[in-house]
C-alpha positions in Angstrom: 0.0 0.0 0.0 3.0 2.4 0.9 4.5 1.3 -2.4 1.6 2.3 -4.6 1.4 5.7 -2.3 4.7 6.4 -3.1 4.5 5.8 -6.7 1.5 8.1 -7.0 3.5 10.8 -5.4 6.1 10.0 -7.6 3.5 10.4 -10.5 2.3 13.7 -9.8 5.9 15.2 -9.0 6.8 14.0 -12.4 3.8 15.4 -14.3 4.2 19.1 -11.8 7.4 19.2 -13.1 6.9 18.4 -17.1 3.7 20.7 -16.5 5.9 23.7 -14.9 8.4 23.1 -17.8 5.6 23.0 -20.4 4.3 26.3 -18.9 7.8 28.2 -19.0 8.2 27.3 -22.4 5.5 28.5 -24.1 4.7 31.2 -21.7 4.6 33.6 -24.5 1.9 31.5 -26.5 -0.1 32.0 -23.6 0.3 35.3 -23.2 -0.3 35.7 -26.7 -3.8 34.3 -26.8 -4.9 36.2 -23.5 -4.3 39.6 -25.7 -6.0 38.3 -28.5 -8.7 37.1 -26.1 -9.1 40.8 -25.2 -8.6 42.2 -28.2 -11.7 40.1 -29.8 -14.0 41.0 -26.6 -13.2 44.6 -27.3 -13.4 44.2 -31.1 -15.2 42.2 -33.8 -12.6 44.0 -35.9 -10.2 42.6 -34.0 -9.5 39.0 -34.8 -9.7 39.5 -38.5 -7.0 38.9 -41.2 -6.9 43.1 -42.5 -6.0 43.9 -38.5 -3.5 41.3 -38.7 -1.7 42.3 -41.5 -2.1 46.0 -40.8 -0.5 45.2 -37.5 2.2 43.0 -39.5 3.1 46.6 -41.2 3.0 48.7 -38.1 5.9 46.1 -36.2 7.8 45.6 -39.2 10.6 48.4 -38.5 11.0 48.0 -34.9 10.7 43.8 -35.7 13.5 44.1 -38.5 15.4 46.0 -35.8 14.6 43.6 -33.0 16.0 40.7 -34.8 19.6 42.6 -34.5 19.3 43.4 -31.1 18.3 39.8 -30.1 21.8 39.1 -31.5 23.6 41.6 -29.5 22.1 41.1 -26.3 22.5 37.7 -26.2 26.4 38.2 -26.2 25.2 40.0 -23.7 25.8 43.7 -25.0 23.5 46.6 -26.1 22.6 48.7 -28.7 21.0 52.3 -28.2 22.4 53.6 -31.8 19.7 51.9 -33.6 17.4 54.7 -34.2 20.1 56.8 -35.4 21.3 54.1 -37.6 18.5 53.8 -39.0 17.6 57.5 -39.8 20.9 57.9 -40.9 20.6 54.8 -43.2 17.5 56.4 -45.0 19.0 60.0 -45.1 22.2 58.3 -46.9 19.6 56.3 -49.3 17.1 58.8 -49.8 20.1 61.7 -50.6 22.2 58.8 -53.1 18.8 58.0 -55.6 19.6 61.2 -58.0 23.5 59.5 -58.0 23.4 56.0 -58.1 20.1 54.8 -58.6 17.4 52.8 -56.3 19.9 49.8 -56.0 23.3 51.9 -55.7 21.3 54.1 -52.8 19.6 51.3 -50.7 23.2 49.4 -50.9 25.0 52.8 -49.6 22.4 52.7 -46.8 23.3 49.3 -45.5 27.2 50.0 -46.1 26.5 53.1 -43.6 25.1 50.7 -41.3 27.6 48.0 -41.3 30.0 50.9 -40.9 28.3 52.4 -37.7 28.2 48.6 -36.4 31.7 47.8 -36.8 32.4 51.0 -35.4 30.5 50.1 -32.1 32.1 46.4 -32.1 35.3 47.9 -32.6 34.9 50.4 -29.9 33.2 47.6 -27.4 36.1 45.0 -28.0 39.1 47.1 -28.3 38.6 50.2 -26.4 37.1 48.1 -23.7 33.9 50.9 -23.6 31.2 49.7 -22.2 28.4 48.8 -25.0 26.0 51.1 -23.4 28.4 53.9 -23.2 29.9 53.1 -27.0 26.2 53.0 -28.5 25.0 56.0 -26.7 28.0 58.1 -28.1 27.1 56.1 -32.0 23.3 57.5 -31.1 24.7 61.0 -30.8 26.8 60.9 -33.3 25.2 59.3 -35.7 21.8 61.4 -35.1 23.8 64.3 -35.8 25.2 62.9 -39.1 21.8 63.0 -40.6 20.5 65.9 -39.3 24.0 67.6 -40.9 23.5 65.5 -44.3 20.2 67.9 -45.0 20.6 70.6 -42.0 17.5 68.9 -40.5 15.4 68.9 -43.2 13.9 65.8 -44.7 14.1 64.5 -48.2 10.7 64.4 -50.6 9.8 63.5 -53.5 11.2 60.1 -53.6 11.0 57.7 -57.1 8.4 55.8 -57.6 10.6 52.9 -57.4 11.5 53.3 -54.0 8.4 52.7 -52.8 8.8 48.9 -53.1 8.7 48.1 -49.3 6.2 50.3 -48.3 3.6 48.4 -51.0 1.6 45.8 -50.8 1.4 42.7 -52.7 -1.7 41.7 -53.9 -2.9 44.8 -52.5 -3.1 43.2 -48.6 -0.1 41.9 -47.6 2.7 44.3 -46.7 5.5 43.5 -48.6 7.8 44.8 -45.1 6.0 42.4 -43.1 7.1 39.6 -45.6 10.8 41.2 -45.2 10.2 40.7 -41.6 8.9 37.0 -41.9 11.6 35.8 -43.7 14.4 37.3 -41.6 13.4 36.2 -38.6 12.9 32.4 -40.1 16.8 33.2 -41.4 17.6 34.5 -38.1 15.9 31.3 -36.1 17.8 28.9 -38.2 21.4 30.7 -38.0 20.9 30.9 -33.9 19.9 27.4 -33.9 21.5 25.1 -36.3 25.2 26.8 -37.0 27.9 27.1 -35.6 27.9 30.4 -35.5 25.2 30.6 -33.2 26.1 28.5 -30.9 29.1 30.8 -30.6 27.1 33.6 -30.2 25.3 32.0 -27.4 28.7 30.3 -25.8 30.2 33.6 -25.8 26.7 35.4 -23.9 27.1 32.7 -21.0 30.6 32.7 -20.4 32.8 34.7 -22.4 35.8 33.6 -20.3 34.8 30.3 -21.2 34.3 30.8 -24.6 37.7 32.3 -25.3 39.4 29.1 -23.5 37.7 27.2 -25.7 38.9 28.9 -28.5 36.2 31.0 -29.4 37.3 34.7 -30.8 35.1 36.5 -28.5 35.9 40.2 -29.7 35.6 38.8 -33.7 31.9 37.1 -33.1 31.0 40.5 -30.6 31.9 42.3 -33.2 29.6 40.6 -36.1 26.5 41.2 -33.8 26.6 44.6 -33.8 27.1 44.6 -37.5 24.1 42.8 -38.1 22.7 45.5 -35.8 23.7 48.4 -37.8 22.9 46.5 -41.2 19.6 45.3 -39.9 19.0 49.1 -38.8 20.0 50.5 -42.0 17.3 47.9 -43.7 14.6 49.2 -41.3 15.5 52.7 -42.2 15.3 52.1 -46.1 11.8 49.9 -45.6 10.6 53.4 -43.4 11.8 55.7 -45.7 10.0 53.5 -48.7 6.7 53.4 -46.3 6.7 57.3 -46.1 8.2 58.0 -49.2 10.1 60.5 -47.4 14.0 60.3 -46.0 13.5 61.6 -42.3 16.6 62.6 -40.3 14.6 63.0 -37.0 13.2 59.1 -37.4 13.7 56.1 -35.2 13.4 58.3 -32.1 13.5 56.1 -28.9 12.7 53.4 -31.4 15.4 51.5 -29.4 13.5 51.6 -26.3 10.8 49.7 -28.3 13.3 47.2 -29.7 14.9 46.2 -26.5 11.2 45.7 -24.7 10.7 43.2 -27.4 13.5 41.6 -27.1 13.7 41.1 -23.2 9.3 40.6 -23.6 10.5 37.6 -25.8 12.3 35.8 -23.0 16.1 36.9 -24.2 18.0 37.9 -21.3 19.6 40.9 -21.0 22.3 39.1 -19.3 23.0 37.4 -22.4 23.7 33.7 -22.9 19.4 33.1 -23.4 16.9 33.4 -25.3 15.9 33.7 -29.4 14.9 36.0 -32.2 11.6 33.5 -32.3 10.7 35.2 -28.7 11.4 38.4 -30.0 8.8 38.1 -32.9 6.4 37.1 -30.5 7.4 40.3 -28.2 6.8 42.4 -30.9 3.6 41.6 -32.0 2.2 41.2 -28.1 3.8 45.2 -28.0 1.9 46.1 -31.3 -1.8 44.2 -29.7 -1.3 46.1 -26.2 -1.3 49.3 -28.3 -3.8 48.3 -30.6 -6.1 47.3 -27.3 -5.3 50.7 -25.8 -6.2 52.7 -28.8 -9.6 50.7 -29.0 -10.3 51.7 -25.4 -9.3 55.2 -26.0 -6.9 55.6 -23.5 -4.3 58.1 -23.8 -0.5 56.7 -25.0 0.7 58.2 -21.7 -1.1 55.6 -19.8 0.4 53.2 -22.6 3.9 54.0 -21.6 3.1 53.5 -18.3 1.8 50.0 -19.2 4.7 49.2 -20.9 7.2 50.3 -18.5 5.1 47.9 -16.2 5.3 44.8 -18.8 9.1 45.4 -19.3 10.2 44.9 -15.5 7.5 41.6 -15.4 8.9 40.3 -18.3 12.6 40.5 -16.8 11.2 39.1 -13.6 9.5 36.2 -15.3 12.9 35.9 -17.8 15.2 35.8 -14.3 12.1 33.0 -13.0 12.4 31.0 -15.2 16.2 30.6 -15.8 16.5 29.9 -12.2 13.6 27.2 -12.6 15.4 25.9 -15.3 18.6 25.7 -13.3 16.7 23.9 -10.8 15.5 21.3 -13.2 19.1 20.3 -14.5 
């Protein structure tokens, strides 16, 4: 009788635990449906396929942008330049067209913003600056760059054939969105199945570690904020196409938005954790809470507040549930 009692115990530890494992894992899922649970109850409009794809447009800049930061902060660094890349990248793009052409300009763009990545790499690695300090300097610096390039002003009349990212194909789907898609499906399958990143992620738990190993640590920091910058500079371009306009005040606290994502997605900002899969998720869940807010009218101060709020429970539950898993192993 004690036998069987103990096995039943035995039973329901086992099933707690894969149940508690279960939970942690797709915590995001859940949270997912629970805000479009709302979002339906507030809205017939809601839960239809227009909505989705409106919202797919909306996240597409700071989700291009997200997917570098995911990189970078799971080396466990930062990146505050990002909206300055970025506005810098379309100013560069939108000012090259009457030069080189659509295809010369956009590739000048992301040249700028593989430029202003390795820069902030460089100055990380070498220099020994602190990432935060490094990328707040690139933020200045590179804000002031395109704010020189046109002394503030923006840049009109853009060709027709720049608008190519801001369209729609089949005159739904947003042809950014699609941009977005398919580089975070790229982005899933280089952090999971290469060895590049599992580099990335060696070198976010234990640098130390990962330079015993063999790893070059200041080479493979270096590439992530590259991929920052180019990813920025893409974001830039598909804005500037969106708004047929190049805009040297754009991307303002747009890296704010990126990082929430990012950590909302599970990555930690301790680096070592997390996945640009998450990060999708974290964008759209930030794009829904707005879209709730806007359909209950509230004002976007009380949205900022929300946010703020969302941002410290998402880096409790991220700090929960590495210490869970921890446990389990």
């Amino acid at each position: 009788m004690e036998h069987v009692k103990a096995v039943n115990r035995e039973k329901k530890a086992t099933t707690s635990i894969q149940l508690g494992k279960f939970l942690r894992k797709y915590n995001l899922f859940f949270l997912l449906v629970v805000f479009i649970a709302i979002g339906s109850a507030l809205s017939p409009k809601f839960l239809t396929i227009q909505n989705f794809l409106n919202l797919l447009q909306q996240s597409a800049v700071v989700g291009i942008i997200s997917i570098g930061m995911t990189f970078v902060i799971i080396v466990a660094g930062i990146d505050l330049s990002v909206g300055s890349v970025l506005a810098l990248a379309g100013m560069v793009t939108a000012l090259a067209i009457p030069y080189t052409g659509v295809f010369g300009a956009i590739l000048l763009g992301l040249i700028a913003g593989a430029v202003m990545g390795y820069i902030n790499g460089k100055v990380t690695t070498k220099l020994k600056v602190p990432a935060f300090i490094a990328t707040m300097a690139m933020m200045v610096a590179a804000r002031g760059l395109a704010l020189l390039f046109t002394d503030g002003k923006p840049v009109y009349n853009l060709p027709e054939s720049m608008r190519i990212f801001g369209k729609n194909l089949f005159d739904r789907i947003p042809v950014s969105g699609i941009i977005w898609i398919v580089l975070t499906i790229l982005a899933v399958l280089v952090l999971r199945y290469t060895t590049f990143g599992r580099k990335l992620y060696a070198i976010g738990g234990n640098p130390q570690s990962a330079h015993l190993s063999g790893i070059q640590v200041n080479r493979y920091i270096t590439y992530t904020y590259i991929i920052s910058g180019v990813l920025s500079a893409l974001a830039g371009i598909v804005l500037a196409s969106w708004l047929t306009v190049g805009q040297p005040t754009a991307g303002k606290s747009i890296e704010l938005d990126a990082i929430a994502a990012v950590v909302l997605g599970g990555t930690s900002l301790f680096g070592g954790v997390g996945g640009v899969g998450g990060t999708f998720i974290g964008v759209l869940l930030m794009s829904m809470i707005t879209n709730i807010f806007n359909l209950l009218g509230l004002s976007s101060y009380f949205q900022s507040i929300f946010m703020g709020a969302i941002i410290v429970l998402a880096l409790v539950l991220n700090r929960f549930v590495i210490s869970k898993q921890t446990k389990d192993v």
